[in-house]
C-alpha positions in Angstrom: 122.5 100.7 97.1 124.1 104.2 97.4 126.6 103.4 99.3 128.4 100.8 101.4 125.9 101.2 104.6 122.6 100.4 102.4 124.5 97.5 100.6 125.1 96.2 104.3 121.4 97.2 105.5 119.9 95.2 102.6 122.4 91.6 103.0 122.0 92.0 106.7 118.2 92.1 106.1 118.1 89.0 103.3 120.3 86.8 105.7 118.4 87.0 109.1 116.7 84.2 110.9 119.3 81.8 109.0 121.4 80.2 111.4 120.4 76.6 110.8 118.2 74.6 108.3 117.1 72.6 111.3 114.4 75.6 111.7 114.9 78.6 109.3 114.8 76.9 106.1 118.5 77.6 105.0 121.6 79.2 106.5 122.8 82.4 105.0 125.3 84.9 105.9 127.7 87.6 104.2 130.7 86.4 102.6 132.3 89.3 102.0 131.7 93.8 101.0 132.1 94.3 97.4 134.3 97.3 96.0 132.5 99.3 93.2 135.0 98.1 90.2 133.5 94.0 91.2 129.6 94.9 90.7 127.7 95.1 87.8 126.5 98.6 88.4 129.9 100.2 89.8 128.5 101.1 93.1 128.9 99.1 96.5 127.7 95.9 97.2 127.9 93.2 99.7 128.3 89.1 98.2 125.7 87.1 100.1 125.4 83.2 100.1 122.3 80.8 100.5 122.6 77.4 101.2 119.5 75.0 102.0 118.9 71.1 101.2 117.2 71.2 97.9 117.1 73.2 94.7 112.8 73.7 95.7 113.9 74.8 99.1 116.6 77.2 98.0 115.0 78.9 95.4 111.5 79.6 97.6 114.0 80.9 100.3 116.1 83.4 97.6 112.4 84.6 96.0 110.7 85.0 99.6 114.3 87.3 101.2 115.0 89.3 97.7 111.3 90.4 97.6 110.6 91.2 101.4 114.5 92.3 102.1 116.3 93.8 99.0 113.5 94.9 97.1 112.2 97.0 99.9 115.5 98.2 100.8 116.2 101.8 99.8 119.0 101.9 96.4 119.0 98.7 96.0 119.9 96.2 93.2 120.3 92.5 93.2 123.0 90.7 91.2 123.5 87.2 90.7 127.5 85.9 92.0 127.0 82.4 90.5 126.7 81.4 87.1 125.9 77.5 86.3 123.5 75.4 84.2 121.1 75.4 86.8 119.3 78.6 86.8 116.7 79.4 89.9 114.6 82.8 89.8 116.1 86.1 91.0 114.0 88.5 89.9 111.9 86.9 87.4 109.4 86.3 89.6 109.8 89.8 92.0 109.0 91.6 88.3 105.1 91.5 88.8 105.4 93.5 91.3 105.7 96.1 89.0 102.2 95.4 87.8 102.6 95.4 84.2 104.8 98.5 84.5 108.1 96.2 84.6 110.6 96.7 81.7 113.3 94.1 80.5 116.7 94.5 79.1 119.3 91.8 77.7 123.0 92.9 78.3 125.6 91.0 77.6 123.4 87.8 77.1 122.0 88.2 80.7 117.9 89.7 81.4 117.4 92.0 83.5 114.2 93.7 84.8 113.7 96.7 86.1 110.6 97.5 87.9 109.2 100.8 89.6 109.5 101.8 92.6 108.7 105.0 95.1 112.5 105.9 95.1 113.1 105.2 91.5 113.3 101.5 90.2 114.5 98.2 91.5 117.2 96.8 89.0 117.5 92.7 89.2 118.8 90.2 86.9 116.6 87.5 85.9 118.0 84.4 87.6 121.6 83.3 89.0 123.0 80.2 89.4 122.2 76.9 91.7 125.5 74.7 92.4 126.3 72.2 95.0 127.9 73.1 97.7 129.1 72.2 101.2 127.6 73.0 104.9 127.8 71.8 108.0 131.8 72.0 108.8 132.6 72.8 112.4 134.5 72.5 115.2 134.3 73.5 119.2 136.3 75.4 121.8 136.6 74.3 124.7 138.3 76.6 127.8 137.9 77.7 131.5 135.3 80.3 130.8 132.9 81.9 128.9 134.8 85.0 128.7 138.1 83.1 127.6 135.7 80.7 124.7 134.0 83.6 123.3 137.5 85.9 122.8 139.2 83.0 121.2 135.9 82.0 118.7 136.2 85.7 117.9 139.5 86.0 117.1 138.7 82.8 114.9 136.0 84.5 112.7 138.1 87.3 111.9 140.5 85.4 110.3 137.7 83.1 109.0 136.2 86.2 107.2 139.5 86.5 105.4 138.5 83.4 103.5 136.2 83.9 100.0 133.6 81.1 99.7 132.5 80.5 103.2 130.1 81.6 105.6 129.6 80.7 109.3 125.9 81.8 109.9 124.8 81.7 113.4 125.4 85.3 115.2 128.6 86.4 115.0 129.9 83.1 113.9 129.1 81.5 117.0 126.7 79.4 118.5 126.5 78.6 122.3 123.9 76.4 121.7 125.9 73.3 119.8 122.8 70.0 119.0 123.2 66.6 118.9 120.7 64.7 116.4 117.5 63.4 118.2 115.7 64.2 121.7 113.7 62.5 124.5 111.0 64.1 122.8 110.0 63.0 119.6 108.7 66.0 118.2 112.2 67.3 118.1 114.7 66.2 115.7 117.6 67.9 117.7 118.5 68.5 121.2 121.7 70.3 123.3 124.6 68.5 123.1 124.4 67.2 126.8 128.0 65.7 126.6 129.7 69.3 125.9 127.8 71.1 128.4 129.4 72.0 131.5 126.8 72.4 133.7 125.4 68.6 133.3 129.2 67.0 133.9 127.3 65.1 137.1 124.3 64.2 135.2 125.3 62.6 131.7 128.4 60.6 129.9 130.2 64.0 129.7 132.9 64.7 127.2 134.5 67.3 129.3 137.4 67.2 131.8 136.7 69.2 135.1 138.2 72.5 134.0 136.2 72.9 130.7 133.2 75.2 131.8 132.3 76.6 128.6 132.2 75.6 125.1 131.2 77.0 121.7 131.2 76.0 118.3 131.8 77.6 114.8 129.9 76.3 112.0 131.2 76.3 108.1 129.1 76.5 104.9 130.9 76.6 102.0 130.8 76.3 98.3 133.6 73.3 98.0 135.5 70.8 101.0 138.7 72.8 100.4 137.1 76.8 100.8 136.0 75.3 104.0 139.1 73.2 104.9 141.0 77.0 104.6 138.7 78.5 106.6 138.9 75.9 109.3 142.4 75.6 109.0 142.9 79.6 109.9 140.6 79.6 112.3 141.9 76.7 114.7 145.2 78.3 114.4 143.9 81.8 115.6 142.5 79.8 118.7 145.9 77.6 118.8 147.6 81.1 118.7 145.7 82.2 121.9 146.8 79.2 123.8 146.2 77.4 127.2 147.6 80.8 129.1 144.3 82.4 127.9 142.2 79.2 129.5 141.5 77.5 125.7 142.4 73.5 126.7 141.1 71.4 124.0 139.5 71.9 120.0 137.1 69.4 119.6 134.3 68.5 116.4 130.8 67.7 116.4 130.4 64.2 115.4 127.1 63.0 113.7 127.1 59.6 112.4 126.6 61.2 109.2 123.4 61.9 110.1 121.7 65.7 109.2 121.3 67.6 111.9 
């Protein structure tokens, strides 16, 4: 990447459609922009993070977004941020597409491959590292009105984005659309969270008092408890901090039997 707005262009591009493993296969989102002196190659980069069920899972998600995402993206290069004794592919596998034209370097004890492209060449390291890691933290906000929920769930991710080691993947941080496990329907393993919304208070066991007419969640993946105990912790307050003057009456928590969503 050239510079800071292709570094962005390409983790923007690797981390769509991942809100939920429910039905994207993983969640993924930016952690944080990268100053030159903290990358391998001394130019800007941009510290994405993948998180899905299973080591098969992950890996097929990380081969299918670095090849269709950050190896068509313009300047880029692809860097593994974790290290651990369970490798997965980075650009092992992305180094036929360089159709026998792909050259391999050892640095430092790591391989790396670079393989042609139009603009130059594509510059990946081999693997990076698989660890276990957290997802799924959350809580809700519950106020008068839309307007009043959304300003307070973004004044939350900012100070959420403060935090290293966490994401929150759905758009912006936020999702209107909070699930409860099962449906009516059995082809559907989730379904809206009928008891926080405020349009059905006359029509199920609602969870809401009669003031509450919006709510919206924040969901946490993270790579230990405590990386996403700080970021939960900062981002309650910077809704706490906001108040009931600015219509925000209750934090609440989605609650799932332990069950997956």
């Amino acid at each position: 990447r050239a510079n800071e707005k292709w570094a962005m262009i390409s983790a923007q591009a690797m981390t769509g459609f991942a809100t939920s493993v429910i039905a994207c296969g993983c969640e993924a989102g930016i952690e944080r922009v990268l100053d030159p002196s903290e990358t391998p190659d001394g130019r800007p980069g941009v510290s994405v993070m993948i998180f899905a069920m299973g080591g098969k899972g992950l890996a097929k998600q990380l081969e299918t977004r670095a090849g269709q995402c950050v190896l068509t993206s313009p300047t880029s290069a692809l860097f593994a941020g974790i290290t651990s004794d369970k490798p997965i592919p980075l650009g092992k596998n992305l180094r036929y597409f360089g159709d026998g034209f792909q050259v391999s370097k050892v640095i430092g004890g790591k391989r790396y491959w670079r393989v042609p492209v139009m603009d130059g060449e594509f510059l990946t390291e081999a693997t990076t590292g698989q660890v276990d890691a957290v997802g799924g933290g959350n809580f809700l906000v519950l106020a008068e009105s839309q307007p009043q929920a959304l300003a307070a769930c973004e004044a939350a991710i900012e100070e959420m984005r403060k935090i290293p080691n966490v994401i929150m993947p759905f758009p912006g941080g936020v999702v209107r659309s909070g699930s409860k496990v099962g449906s009516k329907y059995k082809a559907l393993g989730a379904s809206t969270n009928d008891a926080f919304c405020p349009t059905l208070k006359g029509m199920t066991q609602t969870d809401l008092s009669p003031e509450i007419e919006s709510v919206m969640e924040i969901v946490i993946d993270g790579l230990t408890k405590e990386d996403i105990d700080k970021a939960m912790r900062v981002g309650i307050q910077a809704v706490c901090d906001l108040g009931a003057e600015n219509g925000i009456k209750r934090i609440s928590a989605g609650n799932y039997g332990a069950k997956p969503r």
